[in-house]
C-alpha atoms as an extended CHARMM CRD file, in Angstrom:
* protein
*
        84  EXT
         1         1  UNK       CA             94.4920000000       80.9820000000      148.7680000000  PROA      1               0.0000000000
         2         2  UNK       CA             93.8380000000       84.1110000000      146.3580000000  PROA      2               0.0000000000
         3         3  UNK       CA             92.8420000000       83.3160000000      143.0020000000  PROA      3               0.0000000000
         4         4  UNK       CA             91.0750000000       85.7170000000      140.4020000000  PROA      4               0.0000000000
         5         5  UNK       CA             87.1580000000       86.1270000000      139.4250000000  PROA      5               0.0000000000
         6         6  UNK       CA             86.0340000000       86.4010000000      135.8280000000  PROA      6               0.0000000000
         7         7  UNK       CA             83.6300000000       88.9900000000      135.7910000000  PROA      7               0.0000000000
         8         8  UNK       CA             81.9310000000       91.1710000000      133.0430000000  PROA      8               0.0000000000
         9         9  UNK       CA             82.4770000000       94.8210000000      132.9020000000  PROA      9               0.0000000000
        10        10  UNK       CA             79.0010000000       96.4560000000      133.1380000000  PROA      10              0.0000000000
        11        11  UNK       CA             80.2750000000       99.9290000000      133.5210000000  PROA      11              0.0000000000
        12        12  UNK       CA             83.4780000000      102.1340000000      132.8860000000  PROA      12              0.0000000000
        13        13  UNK       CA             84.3390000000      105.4380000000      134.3360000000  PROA      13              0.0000000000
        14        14  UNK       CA             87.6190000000      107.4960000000      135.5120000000  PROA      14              0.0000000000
        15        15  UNK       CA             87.5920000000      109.1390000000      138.7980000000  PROA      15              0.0000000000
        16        16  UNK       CA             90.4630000000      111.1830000000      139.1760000000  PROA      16              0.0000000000
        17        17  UNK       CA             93.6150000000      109.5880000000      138.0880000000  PROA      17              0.0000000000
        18        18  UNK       CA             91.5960000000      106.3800000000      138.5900000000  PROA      18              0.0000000000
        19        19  UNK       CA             90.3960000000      103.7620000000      135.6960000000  PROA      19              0.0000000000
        20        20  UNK       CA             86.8210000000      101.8520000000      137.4560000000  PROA      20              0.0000000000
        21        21  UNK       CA             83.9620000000       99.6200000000      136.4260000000  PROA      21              0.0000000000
        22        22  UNK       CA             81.3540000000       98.2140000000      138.0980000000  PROA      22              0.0000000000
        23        23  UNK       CA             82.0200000000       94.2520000000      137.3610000000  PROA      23              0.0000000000
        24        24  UNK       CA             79.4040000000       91.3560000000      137.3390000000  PROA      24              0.0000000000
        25        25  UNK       CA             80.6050000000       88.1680000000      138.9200000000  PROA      25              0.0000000000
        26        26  UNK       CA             77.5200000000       85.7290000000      138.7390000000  PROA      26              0.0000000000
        27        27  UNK       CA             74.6320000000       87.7260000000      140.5060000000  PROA      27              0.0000000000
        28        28  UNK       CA             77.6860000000       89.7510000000      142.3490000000  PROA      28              0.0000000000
        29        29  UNK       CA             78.1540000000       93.6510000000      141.1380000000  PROA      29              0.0000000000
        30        30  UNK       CA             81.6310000000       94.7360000000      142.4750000000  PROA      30              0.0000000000
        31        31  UNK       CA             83.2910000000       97.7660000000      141.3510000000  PROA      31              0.0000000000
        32        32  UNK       CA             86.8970000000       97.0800000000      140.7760000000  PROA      32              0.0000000000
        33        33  UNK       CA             90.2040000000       98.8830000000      139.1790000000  PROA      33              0.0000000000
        34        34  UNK       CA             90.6180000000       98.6920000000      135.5600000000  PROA      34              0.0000000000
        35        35  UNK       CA             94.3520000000      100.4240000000      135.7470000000  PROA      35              0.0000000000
        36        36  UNK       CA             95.6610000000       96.9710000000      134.8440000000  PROA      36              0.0000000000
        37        37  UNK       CA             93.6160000000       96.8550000000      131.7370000000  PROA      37              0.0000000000
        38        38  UNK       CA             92.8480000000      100.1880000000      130.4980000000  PROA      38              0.0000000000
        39        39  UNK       CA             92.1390000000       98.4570000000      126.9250000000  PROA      39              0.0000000000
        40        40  UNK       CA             89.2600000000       96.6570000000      128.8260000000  PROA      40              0.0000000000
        41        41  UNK       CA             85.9700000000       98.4400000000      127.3060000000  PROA      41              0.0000000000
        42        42  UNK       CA             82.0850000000       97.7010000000      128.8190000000  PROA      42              0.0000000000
        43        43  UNK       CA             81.1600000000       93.5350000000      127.6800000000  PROA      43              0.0000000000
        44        44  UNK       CA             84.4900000000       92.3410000000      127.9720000000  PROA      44              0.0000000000
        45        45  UNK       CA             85.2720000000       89.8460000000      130.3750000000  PROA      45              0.0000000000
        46        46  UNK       CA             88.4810000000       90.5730000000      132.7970000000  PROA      46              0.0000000000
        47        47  UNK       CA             89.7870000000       88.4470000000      135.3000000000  PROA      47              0.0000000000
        48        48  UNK       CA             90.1790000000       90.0470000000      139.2400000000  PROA      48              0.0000000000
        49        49  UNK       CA             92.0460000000       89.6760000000      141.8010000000  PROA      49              0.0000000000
        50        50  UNK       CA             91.8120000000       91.5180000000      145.2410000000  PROA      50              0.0000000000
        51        51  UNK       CA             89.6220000000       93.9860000000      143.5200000000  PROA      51              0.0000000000
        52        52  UNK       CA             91.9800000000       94.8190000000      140.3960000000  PROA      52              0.0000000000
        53        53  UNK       CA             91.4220000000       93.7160000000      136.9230000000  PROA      53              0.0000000000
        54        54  UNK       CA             94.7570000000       91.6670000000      136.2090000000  PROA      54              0.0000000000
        55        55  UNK       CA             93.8260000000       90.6510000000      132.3570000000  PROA      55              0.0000000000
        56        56  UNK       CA             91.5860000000       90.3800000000      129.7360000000  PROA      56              0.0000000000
        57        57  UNK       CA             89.6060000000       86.8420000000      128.8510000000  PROA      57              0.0000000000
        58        58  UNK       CA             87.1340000000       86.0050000000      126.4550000000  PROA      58              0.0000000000
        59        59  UNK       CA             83.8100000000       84.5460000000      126.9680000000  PROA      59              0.0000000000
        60        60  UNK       CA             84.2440000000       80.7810000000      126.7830000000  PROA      60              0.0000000000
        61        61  UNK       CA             87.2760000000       80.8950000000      129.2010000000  PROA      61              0.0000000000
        62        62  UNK       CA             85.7070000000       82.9870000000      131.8830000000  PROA      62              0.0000000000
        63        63  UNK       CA             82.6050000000       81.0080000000      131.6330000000  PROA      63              0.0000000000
        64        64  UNK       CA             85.0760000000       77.9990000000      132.1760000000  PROA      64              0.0000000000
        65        65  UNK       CA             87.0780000000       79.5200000000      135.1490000000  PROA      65              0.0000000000
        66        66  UNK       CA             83.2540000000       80.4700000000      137.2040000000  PROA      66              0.0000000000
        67        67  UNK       CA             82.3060000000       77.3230000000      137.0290000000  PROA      67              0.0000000000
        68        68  UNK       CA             85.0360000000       75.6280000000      138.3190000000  PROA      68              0.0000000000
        69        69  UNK       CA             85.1960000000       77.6210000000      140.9610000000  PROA      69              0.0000000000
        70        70  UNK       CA             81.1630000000       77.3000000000      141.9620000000  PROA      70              0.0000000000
        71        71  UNK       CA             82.7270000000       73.5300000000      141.6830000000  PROA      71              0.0000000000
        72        72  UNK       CA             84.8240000000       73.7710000000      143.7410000000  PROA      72              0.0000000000
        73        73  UNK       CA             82.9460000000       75.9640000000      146.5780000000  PROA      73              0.0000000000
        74        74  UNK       CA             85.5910000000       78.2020000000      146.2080000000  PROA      74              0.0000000000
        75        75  UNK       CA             83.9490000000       81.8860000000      144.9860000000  PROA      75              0.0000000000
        76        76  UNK       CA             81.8810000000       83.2630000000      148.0250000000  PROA      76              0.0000000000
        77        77  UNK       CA             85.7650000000       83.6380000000      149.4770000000  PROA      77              0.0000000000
        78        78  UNK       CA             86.9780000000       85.0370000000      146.5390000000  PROA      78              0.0000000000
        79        79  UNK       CA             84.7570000000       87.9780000000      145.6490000000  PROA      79              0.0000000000
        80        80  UNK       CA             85.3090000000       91.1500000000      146.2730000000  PROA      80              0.0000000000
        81        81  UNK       CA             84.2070000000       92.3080000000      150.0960000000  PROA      81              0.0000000000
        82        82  UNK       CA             80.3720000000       93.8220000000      149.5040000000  PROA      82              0.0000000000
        83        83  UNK       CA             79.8390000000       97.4380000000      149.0820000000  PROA      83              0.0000000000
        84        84  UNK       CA             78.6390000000      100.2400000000      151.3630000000  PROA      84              0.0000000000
C-alpha cells in the first residue's frame, strides 16, 4: 500500500519547467515535485506521495499523520527511494 509522507519544505527552486524542494520527512531530506502545490512556499508542510507533493497541511496534522505512521512501522516503505 501507497500512502503519503508529511514532510516540511526546506527548499524551493524551478528547474526548467519544473516546480522542486528539497523536503524533510523526520531525519529524511528528499527532494520532491511541488507542481501539485505551486502555492506551497519554504516552512509549509505538504503531504507526498511517490515523490510529488499532493496537498498542503498544517503543522498539527502532519505532526499527527508521522506519527502514526512511525506507529504503525509503516514509513521506512513509504519514503521516497534515497538520493544519488
Amino acid at each position: 500500500m501507497c500512502l503519503a509522507i508529511p514532510g516540511k519544505i526546506l527548499t524551493k527552486e524551478t528547474a526548467g519547467a519544473m516546480l522542486l524542494g528539497r523536503v524533510q520527512f523526520g531525519g529524511v531530506v528528499r527532494q520532491v515535485s511541488l507542481d501539485f502545490v505551486p502555492e506551497a512556499e519554504v516552512g509549509d508542510f505538504v503531504m507526498v506521495h511517490v515523490g510529488f507533493a499532493i496537498s498542503r497541511v498544517d503543522a498539527d496534522e502532519a505532526e499527527r499523520t508521522y506519527k502514526i505512521l512511525v506507529e504503525m512501522d509503516s514509513i521506512e516503505g513509504e519514503l521516497p527511494t534515497a538520493e544519488p
